[in-house]
Steps between C-alpha positions, in 0.01 A plus 500: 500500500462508078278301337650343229314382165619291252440622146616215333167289547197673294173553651282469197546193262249274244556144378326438179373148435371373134256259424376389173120605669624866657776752617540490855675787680540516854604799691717494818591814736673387844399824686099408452561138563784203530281214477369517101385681242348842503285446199452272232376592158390279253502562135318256263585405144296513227245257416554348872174472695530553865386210666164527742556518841109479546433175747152298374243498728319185607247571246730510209677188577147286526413628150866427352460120648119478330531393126215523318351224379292469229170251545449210256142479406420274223233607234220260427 
């Protein structure tokens, strides 16, 4: 018994998504993996700030809920 390829479906294909943030590209190959992406790069446009994906502590959230408050005294 052959085997028997087919050469009409590629391997190896990308898929490009635009945003008005970034440049998505995402890189398929079907003989690493069927089920998604091999890699997925990112590229940033100017003057865009990539968001923080730093989660505040306990700590920081008690001293974002305290507002300081300024004591009335009265002068005599």
């Amino acid at each position: 018994m052959t085997k028997q390829t087919n050469l009409d479906k590629p391997t190896k294909w990308e898929i490009i998504y635009e945003t008005d943030e970034c440049t998505s590209i995402w890189r398929y190959d079907s003989k690493i993996t069927t089920n998604g992406p091999v890699s997925v790069d990112h590229k940033w446009k100017k003057g865009f700030e990539i968001p923080s994906n730093k989660k505040k502590t306990l700590g920081d959230l008690v001293n974002e809920s305290k507002k300081p408050t300024k004591s009335k005294t009265t002068k005599s």
